[in-house]
matplotlib code that plots the C-alpha trace (Angstrom):
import matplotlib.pyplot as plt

x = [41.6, 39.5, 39.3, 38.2, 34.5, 32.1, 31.6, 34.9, 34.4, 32.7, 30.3, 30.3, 29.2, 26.0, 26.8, 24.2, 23.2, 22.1, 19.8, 16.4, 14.2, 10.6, 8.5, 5.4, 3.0, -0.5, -1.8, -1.8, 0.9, 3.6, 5.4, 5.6, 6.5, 9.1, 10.6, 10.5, 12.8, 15.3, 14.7, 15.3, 18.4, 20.2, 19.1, 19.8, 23.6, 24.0, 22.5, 20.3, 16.6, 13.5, 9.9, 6.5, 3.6, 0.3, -1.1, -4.4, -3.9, -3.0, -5.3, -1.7, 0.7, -2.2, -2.9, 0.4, 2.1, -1.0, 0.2, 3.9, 3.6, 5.7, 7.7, 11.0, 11.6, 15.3, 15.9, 12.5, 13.3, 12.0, 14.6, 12.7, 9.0, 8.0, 11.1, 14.5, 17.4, 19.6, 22.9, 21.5, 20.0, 23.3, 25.2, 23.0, 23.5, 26.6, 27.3]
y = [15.3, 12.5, 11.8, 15.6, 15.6, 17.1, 20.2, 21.6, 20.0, 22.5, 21.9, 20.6, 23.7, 22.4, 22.7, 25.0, 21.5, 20.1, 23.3, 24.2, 27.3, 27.3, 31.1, 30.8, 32.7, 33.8, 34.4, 38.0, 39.2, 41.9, 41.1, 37.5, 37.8, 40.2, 37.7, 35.1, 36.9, 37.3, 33.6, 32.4, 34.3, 33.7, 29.8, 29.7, 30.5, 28.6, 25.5, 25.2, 23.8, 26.1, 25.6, 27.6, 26.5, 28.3, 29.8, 29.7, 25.9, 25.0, 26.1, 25.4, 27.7, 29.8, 30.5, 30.9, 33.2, 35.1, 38.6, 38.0, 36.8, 36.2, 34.1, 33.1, 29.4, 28.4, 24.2, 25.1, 27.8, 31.2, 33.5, 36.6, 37.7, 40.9, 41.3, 39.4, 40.7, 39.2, 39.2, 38.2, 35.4, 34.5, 34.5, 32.1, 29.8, 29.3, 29.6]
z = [0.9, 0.4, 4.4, 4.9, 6.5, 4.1, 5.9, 4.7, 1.3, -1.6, -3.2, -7.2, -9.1, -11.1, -14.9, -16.4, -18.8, -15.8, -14.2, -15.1, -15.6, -15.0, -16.1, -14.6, -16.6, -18.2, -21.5, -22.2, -20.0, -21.6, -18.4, -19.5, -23.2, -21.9, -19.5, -22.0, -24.3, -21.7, -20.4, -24.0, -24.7, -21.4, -21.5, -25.3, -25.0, -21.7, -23.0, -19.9, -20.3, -19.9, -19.4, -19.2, -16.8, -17.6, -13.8, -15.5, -15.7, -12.7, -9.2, -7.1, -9.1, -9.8, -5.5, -4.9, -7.6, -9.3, -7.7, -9.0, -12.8, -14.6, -12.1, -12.8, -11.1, -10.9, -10.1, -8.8, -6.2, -7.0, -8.5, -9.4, -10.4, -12.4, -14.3, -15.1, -15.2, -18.0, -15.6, -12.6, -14.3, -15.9, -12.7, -11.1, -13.7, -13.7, -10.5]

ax = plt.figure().add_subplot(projection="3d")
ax.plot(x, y, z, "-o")
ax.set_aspect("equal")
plt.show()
């Protein structure tokens, strides 16, 4: 197996320890403190590190997210904005 090309090879599953989850948010924002709760939980049992980022701190995040907050980043790839499902944010987690 070791002489197989790496197209055929799969991919090493990340382990969620080594993922990251980014909510891009504002101050004020129900949306927000609603997807934080569910960021939180989910992260919180898989171990998995979270951050916020403030739009209203930052002109970049700000131009290209304000219609979506709260934005839910995934190893920095968008994964959903508005609201987060707790499942769907599980499965690609650990997946």
């Amino acid at each position: 197996m070791a002489d197989m090309s790496p197209l055929f090879r799969r991919a090493t599953a990340k382990s969620p320890r080594d993922r990251l989850v980014t909510l891009i948010r504002k101050p004020g924002c129900h949306l927000c403190d609603d997807a934080q709760i569910v960021i939180e939980k989910v992260c919180g049992e898989l171990g998995v590190p979270w951050e916020q980022k403030d739009i209203t701190q930052d002109s970049r995040l700000h131009d290209q997210y304000w219609e979506q907050i709260p934005v839910v980043l995934v190893d920095g790839a968008q994964h959903t904005f508005w609201r987060v499902n707790e499942d769907r944010l599980r499965k690609a987690l650990t997946s």
